[in-house]
N, C-alpha and C positions, 0 to 999 in steps of 0.2 A: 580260386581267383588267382591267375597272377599277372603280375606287369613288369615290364620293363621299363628304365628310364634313366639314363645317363649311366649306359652298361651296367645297371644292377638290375637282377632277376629277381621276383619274389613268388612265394605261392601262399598264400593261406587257403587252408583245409577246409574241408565242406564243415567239420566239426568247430572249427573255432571261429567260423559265418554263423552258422547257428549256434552259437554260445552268444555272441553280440549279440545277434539279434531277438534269442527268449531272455537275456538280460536287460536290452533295454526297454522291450516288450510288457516283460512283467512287472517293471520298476515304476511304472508310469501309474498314477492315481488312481483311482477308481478301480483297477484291473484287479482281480479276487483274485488274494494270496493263496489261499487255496487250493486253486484249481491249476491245471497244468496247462499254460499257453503252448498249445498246438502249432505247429509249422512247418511249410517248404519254402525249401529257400535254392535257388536255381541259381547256375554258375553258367557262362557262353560268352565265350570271346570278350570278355570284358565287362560284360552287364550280368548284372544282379537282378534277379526277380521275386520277390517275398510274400505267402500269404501268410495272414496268421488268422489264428481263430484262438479269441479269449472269451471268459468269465466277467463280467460286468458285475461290480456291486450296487445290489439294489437301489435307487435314490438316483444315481450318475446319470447323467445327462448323455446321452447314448454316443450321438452326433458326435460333442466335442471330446467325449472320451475316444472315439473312433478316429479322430483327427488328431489326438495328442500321442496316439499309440504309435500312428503312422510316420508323424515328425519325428518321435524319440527317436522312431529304430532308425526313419533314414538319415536322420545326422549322427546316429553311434557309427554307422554303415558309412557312410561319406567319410567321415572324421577319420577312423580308423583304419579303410580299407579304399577309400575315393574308384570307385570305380565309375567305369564311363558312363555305364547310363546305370539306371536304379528305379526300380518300379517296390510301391509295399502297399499291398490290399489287405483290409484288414475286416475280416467278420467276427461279430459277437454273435456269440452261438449259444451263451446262457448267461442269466440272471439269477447270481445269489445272493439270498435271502438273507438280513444278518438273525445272529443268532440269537433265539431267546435265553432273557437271562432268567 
């Protein structure tokens, strides 16, 4: 990603887009510490494009955990890096179980 804006040039790295974005991704409630949130993350002309696919713990309410995962990353993504447009789809691909004691 980079921009321009009152003669300064920026780039941030495909690596530190995806650092944001599995940090805000995995930080969000429900999302199972465990498991590794999966992602791409697309860079063009100014827009951002994000899937991810996480872990869900058992109980979470799928819906609004889907919707809290999707707001976290795009306001870390807005906030930190604003870029012009911003898409973030987000699939749960597994349900883990807690564990017995």
């Amino acid at each position: 990603m980079s921009s321009g804006g009152e003669g300064k040039d920026y780039v941030v790295s495909q690596a530190a887009l995806e650092k944001i974005v599995r940090t805000a991704a995995s930080g969000t409630t429900g999302v199972a510490p465990d498991k590794k949130v999966r992602l791409t993350v697309k860079q063009k002309d100014g827009a951002v494009t994000v899937q991810i696919q996480i872990a869900a713990l058992y109980g979470s309410r799928l819906r609004e955990l889907a919707l809290a995962v999707q707001h976290h990353t795009a306001q870390a993504v807005r906030d930190m890096i604003g870029p012009d447009a911003l898409t973030v789809d987000v699939t749960i691909d597994d349900i883990v179980m807690p564990r017995e004691a």
